[in-house]
N, C-alpha and C positions, 0 to 999 in steps of 0.2 A: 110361925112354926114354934111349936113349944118347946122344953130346952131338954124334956125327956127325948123328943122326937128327935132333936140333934142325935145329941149321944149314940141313937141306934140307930140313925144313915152312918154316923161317925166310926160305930162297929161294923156294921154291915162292909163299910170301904178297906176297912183295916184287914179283913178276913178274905175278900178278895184280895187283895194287893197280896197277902201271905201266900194264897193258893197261888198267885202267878208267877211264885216265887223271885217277884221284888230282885230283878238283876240291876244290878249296879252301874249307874251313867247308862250312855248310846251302847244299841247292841253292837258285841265285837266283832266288825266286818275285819277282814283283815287290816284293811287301809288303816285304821284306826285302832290299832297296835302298834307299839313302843317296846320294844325288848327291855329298853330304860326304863321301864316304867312297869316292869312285868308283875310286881306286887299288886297293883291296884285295876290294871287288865285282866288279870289272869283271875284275877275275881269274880269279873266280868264273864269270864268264859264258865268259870265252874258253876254261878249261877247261871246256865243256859239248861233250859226243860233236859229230861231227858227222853233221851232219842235223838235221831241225827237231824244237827243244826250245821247249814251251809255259812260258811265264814264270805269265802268271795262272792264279788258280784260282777265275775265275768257275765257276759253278754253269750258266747259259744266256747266249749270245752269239748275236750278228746277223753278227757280220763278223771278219775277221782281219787283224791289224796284224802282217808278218814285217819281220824287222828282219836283214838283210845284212851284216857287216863287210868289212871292205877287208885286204889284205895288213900282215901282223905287227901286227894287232891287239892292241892288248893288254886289249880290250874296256871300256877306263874312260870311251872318250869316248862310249857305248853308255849309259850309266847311267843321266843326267839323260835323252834322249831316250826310252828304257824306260816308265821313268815318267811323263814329260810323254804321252804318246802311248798311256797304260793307260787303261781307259773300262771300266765296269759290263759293255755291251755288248760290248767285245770280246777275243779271244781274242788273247794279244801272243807270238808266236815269236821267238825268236831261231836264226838259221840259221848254225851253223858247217859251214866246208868247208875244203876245204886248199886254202889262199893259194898254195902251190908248182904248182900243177896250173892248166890253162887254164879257162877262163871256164864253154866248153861242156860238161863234164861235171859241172860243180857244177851248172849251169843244170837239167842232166836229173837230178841229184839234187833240188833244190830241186820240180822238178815232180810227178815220183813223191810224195815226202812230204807237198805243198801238195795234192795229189789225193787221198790216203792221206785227211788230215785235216779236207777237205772232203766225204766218203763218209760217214766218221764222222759228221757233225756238218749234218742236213740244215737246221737251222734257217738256218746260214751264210747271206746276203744279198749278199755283197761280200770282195772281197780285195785288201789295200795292201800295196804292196813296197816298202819303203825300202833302196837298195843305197849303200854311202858309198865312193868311191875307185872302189880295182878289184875290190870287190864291186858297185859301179856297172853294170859290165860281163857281171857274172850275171847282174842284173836284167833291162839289154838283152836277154842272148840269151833267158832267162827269157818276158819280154814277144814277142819276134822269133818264137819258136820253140815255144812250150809253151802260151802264156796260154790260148791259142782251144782247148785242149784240158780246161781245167779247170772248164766247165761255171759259171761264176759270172764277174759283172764282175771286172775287176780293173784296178788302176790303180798306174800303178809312179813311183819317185820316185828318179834318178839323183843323188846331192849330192858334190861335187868331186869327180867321175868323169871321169876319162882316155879318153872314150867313140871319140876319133879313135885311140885303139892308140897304147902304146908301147912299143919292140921290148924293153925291159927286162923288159917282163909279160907282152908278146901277141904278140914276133917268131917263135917257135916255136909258135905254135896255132893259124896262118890263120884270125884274128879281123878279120872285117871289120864294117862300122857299116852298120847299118839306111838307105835311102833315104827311107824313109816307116816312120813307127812312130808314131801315137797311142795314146792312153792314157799317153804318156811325158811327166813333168813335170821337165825337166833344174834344177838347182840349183847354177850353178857360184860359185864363190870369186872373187876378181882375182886373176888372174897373180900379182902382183907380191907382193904377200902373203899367196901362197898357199907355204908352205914346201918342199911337196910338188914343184913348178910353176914358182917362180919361177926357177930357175937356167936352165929350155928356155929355146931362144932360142922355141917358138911354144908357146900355150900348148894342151896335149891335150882340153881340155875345150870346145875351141871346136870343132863339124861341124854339117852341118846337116844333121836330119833332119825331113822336114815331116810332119805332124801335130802334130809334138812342140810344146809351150809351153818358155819359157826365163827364168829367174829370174837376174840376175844381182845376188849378195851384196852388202849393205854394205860400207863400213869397219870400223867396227867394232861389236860386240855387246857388254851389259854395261857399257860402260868398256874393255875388251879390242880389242887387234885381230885379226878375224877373221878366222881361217887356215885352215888345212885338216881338224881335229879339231875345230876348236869349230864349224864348218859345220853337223853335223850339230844340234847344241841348236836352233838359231837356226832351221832350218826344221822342226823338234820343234814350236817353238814357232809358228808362221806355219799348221803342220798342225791342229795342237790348239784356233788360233780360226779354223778354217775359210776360212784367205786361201788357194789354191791358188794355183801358179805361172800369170802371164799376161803371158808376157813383157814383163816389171817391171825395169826399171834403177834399184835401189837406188843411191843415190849420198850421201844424207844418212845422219850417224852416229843411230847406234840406241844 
């Protein structure tokens, strides 16, 4: 083989590997997540295609737990809640889409594939959506737009989401916020310690939508103060021993 010839299997391999977008180590089944370790996993997961990717590899499941990321993910703050929120019975996605693109057409991706993978799978019971940020905002349109088409409950979980628009994410996609939307459990952070949030002079995650229940965060979680990444642990954990959101003013440190 001549040494031009290399070079261009040499390219040829490099330009697939690009397109399959080259995730990092073993795919991340849940087993094989480390909260400890959420830097170099959670890489793992933000390099997964987009569209919905199943984490466990239960055998039979009752229900589906999709897990949302928010804009420039770098998917570590995704880790701990993976895992707290994994169960024998259920089946745990994680849904990549592109953070550069407006709400509504991730929303009709996530539908398509949520539909896709409940056709499959008739034992399915139920379907939980957890969107964090301005994957918050998929969730919305998700819920707004799609839910009542997917043949199965579903109940959706909005945590430090931007859900009143902001022109920085949502000025170019005529994204507007639900008047009434049930089944929506909003989960916002405080203002002021919210990283994300605090520099607005108002904060995005305050609108009202009625049906909706409204959770608003401690101080702080762990010993930590809770911000807008560790948001998402903290009602991981609120999910996991069955406290739902009911419009609850958290005020005491946890």
């Amino acid at each position: 083989m001549t040494r031009m010839k290399q070079l261009a299997i040499a390219a040829m391999l490099a330009v697939a590997t690009a397109a399959c977008g080259g995730t990092p180590g073993p795919y991340p089944h849940i087993a094989t997540l480390d909260p400890e370790n959420a830097k170099a996993d959670g890489a793992r997961l933000i390099e997964l295609p987009h569209g919905l990717n199943r984490l466990d590899q239960n055998a039979a499941v009752t229900r589906a737990v999709v897990l949302v990321h928010g804009w420039g993910s770098r998917g570590l703050e995704w880790v701990y809640p993976a895992v707290r929120l994994s169960d024998a019975d259920a089946a745990t996605y994680f849904f990549r889409w592109d953070w550069n693109g407006c709400p509504a057409p991730a929303a009709a991706l996530l539908a398509t594939s949520l539909k896709a993978a409940v056709q499959a799978d008739p034992a399915l019971r139920g379907v939980t959506v957890l969107g964090h940020s301005y994957g918050g905002l998929v969730v919305h349109e998700f819920l707004r737009v799609h839910a009542d088409d997917l043949g199965q409950p579903v109940s959706a979980h909005t945590i430090a989401s931007p859900l009143a628009g902001m022109d920085a994410l949502t000025g170019r996609c005529g994204y507007t916020t639900a008047d009434v939307l049930p089944r929506l459990s909003q989960w916002r952070t405080q203002h002021a310690l919210d990283g994300a949030f605090r520099d607005l002079p108002v904060d995005p995650q305050d609108v009202g939508i009625a049906g909706s229940t409204v959770t608003r965060l401690p101080d702080t979680y762990r010993g930590r103060r809770l911000g807008h990444n560790w948001s998402i642990s903290w009602v991981a954990d609120e999910l996991a021993q069955g406290r739902l959101g009911e419009s609850v003013q958290f005020n005491e440190a946890r």
